[in-house]
N, C-alpha and C positions, 0 to 999 in steps of 0.2 A: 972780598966784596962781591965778586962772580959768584960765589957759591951761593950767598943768601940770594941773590937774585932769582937763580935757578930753581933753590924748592918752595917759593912761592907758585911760581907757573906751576911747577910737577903739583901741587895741591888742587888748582884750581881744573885742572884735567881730571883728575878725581874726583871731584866735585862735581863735576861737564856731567861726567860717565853717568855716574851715581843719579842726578837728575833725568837724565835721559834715561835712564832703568825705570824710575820710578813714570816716567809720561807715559812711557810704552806700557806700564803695569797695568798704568790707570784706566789707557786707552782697553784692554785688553779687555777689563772688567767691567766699564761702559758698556764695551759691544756685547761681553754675556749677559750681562744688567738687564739689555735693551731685549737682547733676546729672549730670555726666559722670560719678559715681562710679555714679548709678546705670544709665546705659549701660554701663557695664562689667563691672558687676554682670549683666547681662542679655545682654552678650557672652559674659562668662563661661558662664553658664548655658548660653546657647545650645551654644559649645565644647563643654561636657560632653556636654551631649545627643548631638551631633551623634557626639561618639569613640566613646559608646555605640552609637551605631549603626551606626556605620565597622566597633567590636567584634563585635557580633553580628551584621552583615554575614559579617567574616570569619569566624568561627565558622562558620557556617551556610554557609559556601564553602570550609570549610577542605579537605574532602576532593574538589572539585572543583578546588580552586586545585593541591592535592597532583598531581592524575593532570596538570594543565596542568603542571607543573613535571618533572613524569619527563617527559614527551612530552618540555618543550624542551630536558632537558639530552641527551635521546638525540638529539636534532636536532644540538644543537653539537658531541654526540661524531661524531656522521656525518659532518661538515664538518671534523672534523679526521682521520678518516680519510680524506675525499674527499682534502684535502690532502696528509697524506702521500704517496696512491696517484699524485696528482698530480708532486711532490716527486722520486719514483721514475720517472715519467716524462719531467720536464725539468729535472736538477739544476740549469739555468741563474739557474731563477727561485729558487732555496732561500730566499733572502735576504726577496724581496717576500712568501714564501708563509709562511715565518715571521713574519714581523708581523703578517700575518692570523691565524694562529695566536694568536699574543700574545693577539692583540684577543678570542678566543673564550675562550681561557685566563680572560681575566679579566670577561667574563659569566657562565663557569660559576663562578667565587667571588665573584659578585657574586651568583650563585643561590643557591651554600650559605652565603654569610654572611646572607643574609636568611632561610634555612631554619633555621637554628642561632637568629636572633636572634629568632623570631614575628613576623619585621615580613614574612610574604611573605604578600603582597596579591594581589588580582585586579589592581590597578593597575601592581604590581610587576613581574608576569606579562606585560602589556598592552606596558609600556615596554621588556622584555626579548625582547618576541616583534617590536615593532619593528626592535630594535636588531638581532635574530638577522637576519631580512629582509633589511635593508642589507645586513649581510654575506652570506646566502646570495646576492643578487645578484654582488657582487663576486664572487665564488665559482665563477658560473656564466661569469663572461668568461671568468676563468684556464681552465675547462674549455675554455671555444671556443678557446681561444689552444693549449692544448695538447694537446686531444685532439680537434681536427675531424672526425676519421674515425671517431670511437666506436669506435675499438679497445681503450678500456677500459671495462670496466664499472663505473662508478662510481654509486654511488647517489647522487642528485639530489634525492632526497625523505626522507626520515625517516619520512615515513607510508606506505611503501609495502605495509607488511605489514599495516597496518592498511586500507588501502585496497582489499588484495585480499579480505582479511577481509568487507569492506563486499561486494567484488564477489560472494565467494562468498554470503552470506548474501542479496542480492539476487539470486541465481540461486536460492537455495532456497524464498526466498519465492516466485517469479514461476513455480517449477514447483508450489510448494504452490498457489496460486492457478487455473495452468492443470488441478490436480489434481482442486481443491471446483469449479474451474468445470465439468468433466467429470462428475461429480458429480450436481449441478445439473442440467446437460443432461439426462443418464437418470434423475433423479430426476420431470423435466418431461416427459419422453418417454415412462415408466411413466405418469405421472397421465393422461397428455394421449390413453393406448389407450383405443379403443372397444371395448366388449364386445358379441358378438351373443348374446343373453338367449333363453329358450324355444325352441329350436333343435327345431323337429321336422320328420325328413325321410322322406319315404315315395315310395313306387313305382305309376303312374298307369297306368289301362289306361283304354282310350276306347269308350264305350256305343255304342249303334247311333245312339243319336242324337247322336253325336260330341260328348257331353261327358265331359271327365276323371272317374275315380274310382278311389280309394286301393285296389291292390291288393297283398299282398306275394304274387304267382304271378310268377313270373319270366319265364313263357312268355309270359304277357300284357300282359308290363310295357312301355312305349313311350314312357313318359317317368320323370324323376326331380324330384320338388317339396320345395325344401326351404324351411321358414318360419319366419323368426325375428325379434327384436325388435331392431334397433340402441338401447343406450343413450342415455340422454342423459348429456355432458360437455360443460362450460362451459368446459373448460381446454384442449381441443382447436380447433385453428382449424377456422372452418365455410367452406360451401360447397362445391362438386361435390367428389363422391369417388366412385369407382368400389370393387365390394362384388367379391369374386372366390368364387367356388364350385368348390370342389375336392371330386370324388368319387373315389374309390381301393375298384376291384374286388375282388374278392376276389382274384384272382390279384396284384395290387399294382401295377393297373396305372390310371393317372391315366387315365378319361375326357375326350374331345375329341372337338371337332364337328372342328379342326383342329391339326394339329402345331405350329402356329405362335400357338398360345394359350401364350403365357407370360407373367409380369410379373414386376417385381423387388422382393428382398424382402433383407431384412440379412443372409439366409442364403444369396443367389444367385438365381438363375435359377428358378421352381417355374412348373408346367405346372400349367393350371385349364380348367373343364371348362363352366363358363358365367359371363358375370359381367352387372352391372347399374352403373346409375352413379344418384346420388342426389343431392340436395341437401341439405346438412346443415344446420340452424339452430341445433347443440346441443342439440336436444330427440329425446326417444325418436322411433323410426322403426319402426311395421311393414311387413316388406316378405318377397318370395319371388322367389325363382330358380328357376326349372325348365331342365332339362337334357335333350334331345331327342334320344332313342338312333340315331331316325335309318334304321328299319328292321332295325338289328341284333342282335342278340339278347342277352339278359339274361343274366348269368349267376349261376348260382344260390350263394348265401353271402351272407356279410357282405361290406356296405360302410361303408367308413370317409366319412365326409362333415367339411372342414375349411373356415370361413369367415376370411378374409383383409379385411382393409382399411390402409390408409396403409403397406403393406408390413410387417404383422405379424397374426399370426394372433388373432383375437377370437372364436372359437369352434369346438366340436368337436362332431359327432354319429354313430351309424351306424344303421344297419337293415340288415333281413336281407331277401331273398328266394327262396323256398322253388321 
């Protein structure tokens, strides 16, 4: 009677165990259940975000993705005229050059079914401009195979008008440039002129005791003084410069100790009548030219007096003598 009692309990212990395996199983697989549910929940998430952004990617490329799409469907059409042109030059190959055809035929309805459907991507574009590639390759053997001698003109590029486009506008910028750089130049060239300032020129006759003084008598005159102030400019390069003095008689004829006083100026060749050479440091300069007739005689009017330096004229003056 003790025995049967006993393997009742010993069963229901087993029983105990056995349910309690199974709670703890269950428990186990709730919490990965729970878990993975919420990885996926947070893939999910992610997904969305991410087609959001793919969206307004495309959106905001939609009108760049547009012009990369006209480009490449005018690429394929250019390749199926190459083709043709080609076609017409070696009916042998019609066969091979049709199935290259085929192949382009159906990227360009692989472009308008993605045009028609909003799914044309930058990526779409990317994998299409590959695929074009390949084939523009192939494309270029069948040329070398049938037209070695370039005796057809086939267009080879699709960009070419675009490209001359590029060359022209690169020729109008590089003359607009050489244009402001010219510009520039004389704008540097004006700033960089010396002015001769206080220009006062007069007519010297010689005392007994053989010093100079200012006379306007013509018959006495035996030299020519003229004195004036060089500016100063910081925008001109310094150092040695030579100053030219140009007198012009009344008659209109340029003063010279020698015929072979001339220097050069943007306007030619100009005859001058004495000159001086200076040291410039960019600061004002006082300085005088005199001009030594030489025992010749003066003659009576107006003189024009013209100062020259770096080959432009920086000052003008005249006097008379009676």
């Amino acid at each position: 009677m003790s025995e049967q009692i006993e393997k009742p309990k010993s069963n229901n212990a087993a029983f105990m165990a056995i349910i309690l395996l199974l709670l703890i199983g269950m428990g186990a697989m709730a919490y990965l259940w729970s878990s993975k549910k919420s990885e996926l929940n947070d893939c999910s998430n992610a997904n969305t975000s991410l087609k959001a952004d793919m969206d307004g990617m495309n959106q905001m490329m939609e009108g760049y993705v547009g012009n990369m799409s006209n480009d490449l469907k005018k690429d394929f059409q250019s390749m199926l005229d190459t083709y043709d042109a080609l076609k017409e030059k070696d009916a042998s190959k019609a066969d091979s050059i049709n199935k290259q055809k085929e192949k382009i035929l159906g990227l360009m309805n692989d472009l308008d079914q993605a045009k028609r459907s909003g799914r044309l991507t930058a990526r779409t574009i990317a994998q299409l401009r590959r695929e074009n590639e390949t084939l523009r390759n192939i494309m270029k053997s069948y040329v070398v195979q049938i037209d070695s001698l370039n005796t057809l003109n086939i267009k080879l590029h699709s960009d070419l008008d675009q490209t001359t486009n590029q060359l022209n506008t690169t020729t109008a910028e590089k003359e607009e440039y050489k244009k402001e750089a010219e510009q520039n130049a004389e704008l540097v060239k004006k700033g960089s002129k010396l002015q001769a300032l206080s220009i006062s020129t007069t007519g010297l006759r010689m005392k007994l005791n053989n010093m100079p003084e200012a006379t306007n008598k013509a018959r006495s005159c035996v030299q020519i003084k003229s004195s004036f102030t060089i500016s100063e400019n910081t925008i001109t390069s310094s150092g040695k410069k030579t100053v030219y003095l140009q007198i012009i008689d009344p008659d209109g004829k340029t003063l010279q100790s020698r015929s072979s006083n001339t220097f050069q100026t943007d306007a030619g060749a100009i005859a001058y009548s004495d000159k001086k050479d200076i040291d410039y440091q960019n600061a004002s300069i006082d300085m005088s030219i005199f001009y030594d007739l030489q025992g010749a005689d003066a003659l009576k009017g107006n003189y024009k007096v013209k100062i020259y330096c770096d080959g432009m004229q920086i000052g003008s003056d005249s006097f008379t003598l009676k």
